[in-house]
N, C-alpha and C positions, 0 to 999 in steps of 0.2 A: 362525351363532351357535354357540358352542362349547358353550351349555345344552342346547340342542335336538338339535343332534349327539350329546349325550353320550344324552338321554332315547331319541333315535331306536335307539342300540346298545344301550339296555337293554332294549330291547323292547317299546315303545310302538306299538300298531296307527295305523294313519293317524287316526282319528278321534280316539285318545287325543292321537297327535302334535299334533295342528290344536288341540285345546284347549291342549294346552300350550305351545302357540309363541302361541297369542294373550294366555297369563298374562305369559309371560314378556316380550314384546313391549309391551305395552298396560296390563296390570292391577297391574304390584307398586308401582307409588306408593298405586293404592287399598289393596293387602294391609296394608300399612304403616302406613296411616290406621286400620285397624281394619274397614275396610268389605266384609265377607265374603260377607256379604248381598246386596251389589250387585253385587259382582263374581262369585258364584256364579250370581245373574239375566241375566247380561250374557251367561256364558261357556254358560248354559244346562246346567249342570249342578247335582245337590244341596251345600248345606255341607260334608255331610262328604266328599264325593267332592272339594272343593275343596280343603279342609283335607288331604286326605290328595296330594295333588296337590302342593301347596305345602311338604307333611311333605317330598317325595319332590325337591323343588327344592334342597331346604335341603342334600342330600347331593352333590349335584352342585358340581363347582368348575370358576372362571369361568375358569383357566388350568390344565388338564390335564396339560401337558407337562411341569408341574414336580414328577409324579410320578415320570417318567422319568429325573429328574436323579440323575445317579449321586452317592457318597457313602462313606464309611466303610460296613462293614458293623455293625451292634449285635448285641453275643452279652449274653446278661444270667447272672447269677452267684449264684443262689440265697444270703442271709447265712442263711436257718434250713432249717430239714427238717423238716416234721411228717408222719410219715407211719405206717400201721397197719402193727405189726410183730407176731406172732400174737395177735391181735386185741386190742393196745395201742396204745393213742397213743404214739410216741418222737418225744421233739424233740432237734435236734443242730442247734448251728451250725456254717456251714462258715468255717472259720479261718483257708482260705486265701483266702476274703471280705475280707477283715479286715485291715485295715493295721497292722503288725507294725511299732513303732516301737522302737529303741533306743540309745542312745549308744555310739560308736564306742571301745573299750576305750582308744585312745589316745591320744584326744582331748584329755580332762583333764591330761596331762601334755606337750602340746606346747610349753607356754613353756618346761618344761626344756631344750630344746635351743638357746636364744637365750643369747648369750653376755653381752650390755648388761644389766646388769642394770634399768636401768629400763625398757628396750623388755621385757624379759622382765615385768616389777609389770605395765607396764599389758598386754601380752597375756594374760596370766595370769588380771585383772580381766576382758576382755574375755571369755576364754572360762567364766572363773565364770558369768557373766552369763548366756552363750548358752545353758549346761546346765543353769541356773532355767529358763529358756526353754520348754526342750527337753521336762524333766520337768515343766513342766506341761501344755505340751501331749499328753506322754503319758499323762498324767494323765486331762485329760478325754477322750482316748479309752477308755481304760479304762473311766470310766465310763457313755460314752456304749453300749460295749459290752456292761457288764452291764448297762443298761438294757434295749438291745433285746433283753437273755436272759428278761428279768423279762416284756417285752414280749409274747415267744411263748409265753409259759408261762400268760398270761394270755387273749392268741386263743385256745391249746389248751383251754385250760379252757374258757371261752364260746363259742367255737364247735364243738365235739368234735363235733356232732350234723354238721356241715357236712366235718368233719374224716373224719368215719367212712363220711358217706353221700353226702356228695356236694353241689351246690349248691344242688339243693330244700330244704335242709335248713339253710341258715345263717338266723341269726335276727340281727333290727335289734341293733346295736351301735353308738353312738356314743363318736369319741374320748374325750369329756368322763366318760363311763364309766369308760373304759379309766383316765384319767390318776385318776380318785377308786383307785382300785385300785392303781394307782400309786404314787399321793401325789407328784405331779409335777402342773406345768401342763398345760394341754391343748396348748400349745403345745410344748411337747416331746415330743408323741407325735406329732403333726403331722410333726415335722421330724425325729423318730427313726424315720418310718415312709417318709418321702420317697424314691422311690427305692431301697427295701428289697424283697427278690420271696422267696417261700416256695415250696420242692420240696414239692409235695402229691402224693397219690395222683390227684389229679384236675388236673395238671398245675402247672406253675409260673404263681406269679399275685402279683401288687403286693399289699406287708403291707396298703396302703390298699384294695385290694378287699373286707376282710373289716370294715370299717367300713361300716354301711349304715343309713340311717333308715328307719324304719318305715313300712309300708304298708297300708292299707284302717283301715279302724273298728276300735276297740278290743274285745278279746273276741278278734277275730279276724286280728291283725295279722300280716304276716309281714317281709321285709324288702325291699329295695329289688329285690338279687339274687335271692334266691327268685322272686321276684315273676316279672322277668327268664328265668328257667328256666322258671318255668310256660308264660309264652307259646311258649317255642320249642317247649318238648314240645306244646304243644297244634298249633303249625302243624305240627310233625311228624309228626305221629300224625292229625291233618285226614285222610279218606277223601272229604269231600263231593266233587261236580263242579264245585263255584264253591270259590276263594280263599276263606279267611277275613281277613273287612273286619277294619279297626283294631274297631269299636264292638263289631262279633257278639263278639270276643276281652276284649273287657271286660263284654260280655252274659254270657260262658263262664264269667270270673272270677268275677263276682257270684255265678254258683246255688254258684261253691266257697265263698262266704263274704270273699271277696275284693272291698273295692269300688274297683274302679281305674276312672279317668274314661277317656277313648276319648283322649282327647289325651294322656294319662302312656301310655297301650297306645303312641300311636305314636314318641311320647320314647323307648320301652323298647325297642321293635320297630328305631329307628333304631340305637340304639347295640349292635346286635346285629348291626346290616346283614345286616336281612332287608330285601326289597324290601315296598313297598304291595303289597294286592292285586292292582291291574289291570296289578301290573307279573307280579306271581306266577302272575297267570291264572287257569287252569284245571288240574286234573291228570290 
């Protein structure tokens, strides 16, 4: 089985292995049911040693090879630049982002060259028509482009602290914020943001990155990302002899004032692709 092959080369000991080939084998119609409890009694291990077992299933895929599948390569293209220039924020976009649209100088006058004069009226109309066209859709790029200007002027502003210092430091922002600020729907910040990437001092990253909801209790919130940083820095900076478990790491968050449940620790831990503990071991 291509699950167990893959968990066997991350580094699972035989006894870790043996549980996890009997999950995957035998136990995930009960996972699915909700039955964690019995299926935790069955495999002879704790919940959350289950839980995080099944966190660690979820990252694996059941055809491997189509990693391998070769493809275009992706280069991505920064549209803005916010970054500290002695010791200011500068924003610039980059223009040659930016789809540079215009009407061809000659265009407009190509019926002159037709001798018929009515093939000439209606090409004439014809090409009238296409340069409405044209200029409106140059139109709304325009606009769409001083939007996303208004756009980073607005992350600068609200995020500056994330902008200046780094990830720990970005705070909950929702679109719906953004676009009151705006005076746009939230749906065109949505799709103004799609696919849009920011050169920062702390790497190139999706304008959607800097959109995040908020995390722990109130008083003491921070944002989804922040959140996100904290746990790496703490497995980074970990000295113990034993891994730090998904829970202890939301035990750690709590004494910060941070209340994050052990299941968002291991949502957050995933999308970090950090391994579970019993995959990280010992150090």
């Amino acid at each position: 089985d291509s699950l167990i092959a893959q968990a066997e080369q991350q580094g699972l000991d035989s006894e870790e292995l043996e549980v996890f080939s009997m999950l995957v084998n035998d136990k995930l119609e009960l996972m699915r049911s909700g039955k964690q409890a019995q299926v935790a009694k069955e495999l002879g291990i704790e919940v959350d040693e289950l839980e995080e077992l099944y966190a660690f299933l979820k990252t694996l895929t059941p055809f491997p090879g189509q990693s391998y599948s070769k493809g275009p390569e992706q280069y991505v293209i920064p549209e803005l630049s916010i970054r500290r220039e002695e010791g200011e924020l500068v924003m610039r976009m980059n223009n040659s982002a930016l789809p540079d649209l215009r009407i061809q100088a000659s265009f407009p006058t190509l019926a002159d060259s037709i001798g018929d004069k009515e093939e000439a009226k209606r090409a004439s109309q014809y090409i009238n028509e296409q340069i409405k066209r044209a200029e409106g859709l140059i139109f709304q790029v325009q606009v769409r482009n001083q939007t996303l200007y208004r756009l980073g002027q607005v992350l600068m502003r609200e995020q500056r602290a994330f902008f200046l210092y780094g990830p720990l430091h970005q705070k909950p922002l929702t679109q719906k914020e953004v676009a009151a600020q705006l005076d746009v729907h939230e749906t065109t910040v949505s799709r103004i943001s799609t696919a849009k990437w920011i050169d920062t001092d702390w790497g190139l990253i999706p304008v959607k990155a800097l959109f995040s909801s908020a995390v722990g209790e109130e008083g003491a919130q921070r944002s989804k990302e922040a959140v996100k940083e904290m746990i790496r820095q703490l497995l980074d900076e970990h000295q113990g002899k034993k891994a730090l478990s998904d829970q202890k790491i939301s035990d750690l968050l709590k004494e910060q004032g941070i209340s994050v449940a052990r299941r968002t620790v291991a949502k957050y831990r995933n999308e970090l692709n950090i391994d579970p503990s019993f995959i990280r071991g010992t150090n």
